[in-house]
Residue frames as qw, qx, qy, qz and C-alpha x, y, z in Angstrom:
[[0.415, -0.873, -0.075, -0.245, -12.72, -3.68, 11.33],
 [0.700, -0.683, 0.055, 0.201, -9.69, -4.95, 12.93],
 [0.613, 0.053, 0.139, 0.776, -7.21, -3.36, 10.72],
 [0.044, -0.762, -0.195, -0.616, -9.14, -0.47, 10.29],
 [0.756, -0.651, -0.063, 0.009, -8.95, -0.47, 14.60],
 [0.708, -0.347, 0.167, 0.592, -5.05, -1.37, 14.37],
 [0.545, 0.439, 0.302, 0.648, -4.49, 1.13, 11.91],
 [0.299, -0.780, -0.038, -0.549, -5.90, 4.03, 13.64],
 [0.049, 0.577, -0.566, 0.586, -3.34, 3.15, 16.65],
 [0.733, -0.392, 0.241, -0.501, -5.47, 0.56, 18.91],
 [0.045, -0.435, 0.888, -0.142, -3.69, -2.34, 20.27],
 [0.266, 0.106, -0.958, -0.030, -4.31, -5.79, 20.28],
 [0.012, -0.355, -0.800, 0.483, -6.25, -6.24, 23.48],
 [0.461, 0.404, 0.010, -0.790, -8.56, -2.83, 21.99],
 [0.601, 0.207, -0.433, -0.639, -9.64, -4.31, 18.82],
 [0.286, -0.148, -0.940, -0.117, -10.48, -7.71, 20.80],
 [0.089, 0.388, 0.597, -0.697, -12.78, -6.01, 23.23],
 [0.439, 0.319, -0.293, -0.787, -14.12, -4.18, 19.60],
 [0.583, 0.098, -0.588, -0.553, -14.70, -7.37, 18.01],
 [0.591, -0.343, 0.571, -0.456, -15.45, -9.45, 21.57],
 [0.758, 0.278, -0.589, 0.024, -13.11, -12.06, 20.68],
 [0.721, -0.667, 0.066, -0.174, -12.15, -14.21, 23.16],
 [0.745, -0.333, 0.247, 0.523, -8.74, -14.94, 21.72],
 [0.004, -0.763, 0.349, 0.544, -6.15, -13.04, 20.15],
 [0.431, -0.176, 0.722, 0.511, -5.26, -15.53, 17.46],
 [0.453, 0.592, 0.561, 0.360, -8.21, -14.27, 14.65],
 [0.275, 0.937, 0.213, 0.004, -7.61, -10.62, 15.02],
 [0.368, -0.581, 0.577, 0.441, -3.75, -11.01, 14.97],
 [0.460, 0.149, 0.750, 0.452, -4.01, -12.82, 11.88],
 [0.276, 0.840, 0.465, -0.048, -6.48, -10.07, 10.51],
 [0.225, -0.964, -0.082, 0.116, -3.93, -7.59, 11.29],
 [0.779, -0.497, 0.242, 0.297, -0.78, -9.14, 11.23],
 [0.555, 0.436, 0.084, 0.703, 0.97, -7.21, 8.41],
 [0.245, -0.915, -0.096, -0.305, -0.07, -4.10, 10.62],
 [0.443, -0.862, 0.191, -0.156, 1.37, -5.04, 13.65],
 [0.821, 0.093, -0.001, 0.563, 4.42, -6.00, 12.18],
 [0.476, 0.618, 0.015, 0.626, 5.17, -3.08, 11.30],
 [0.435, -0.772, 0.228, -0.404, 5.14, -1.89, 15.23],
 [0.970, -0.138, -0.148, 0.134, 6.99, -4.86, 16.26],
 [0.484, -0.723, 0.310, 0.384, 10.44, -4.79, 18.19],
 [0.607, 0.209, 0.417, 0.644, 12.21, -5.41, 14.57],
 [0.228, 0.774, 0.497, 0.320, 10.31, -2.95, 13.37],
 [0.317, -0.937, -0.116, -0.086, 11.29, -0.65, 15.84],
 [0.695, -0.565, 0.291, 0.335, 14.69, -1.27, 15.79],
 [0.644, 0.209, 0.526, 0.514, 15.10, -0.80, 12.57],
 [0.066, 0.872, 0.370, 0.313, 13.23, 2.32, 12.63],
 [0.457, -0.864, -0.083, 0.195, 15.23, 3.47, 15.36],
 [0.637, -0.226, 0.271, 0.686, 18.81, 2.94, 13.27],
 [0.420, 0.586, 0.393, 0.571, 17.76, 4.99, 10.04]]
């Protein structure tokens, strides 16, 4: 669910409130090839090409 959530554009804080976690550190790790790819690297890299 919580890549399926971060995929479809919902942030961090959304897909804990989805899976009413009380920390961020198991659905970051669910996710965390996702929201790499939104990260400030990411985005900076996206931003030179």
């Amino acid at each position: 669910m919580a890549q399926d959530l971060v995929a479809g554009g919902a942030d961090l804080v959304a897909v804990m409130q989805a899976g009413r976690w009380k920390s961020p550190t198991m659905p970051a790790r669910y996710a965390e090839r996702l929201l790499a790819n939104r990260g400030a690297v990411a985005g900076y890299y996206g931003q030179r090409s």
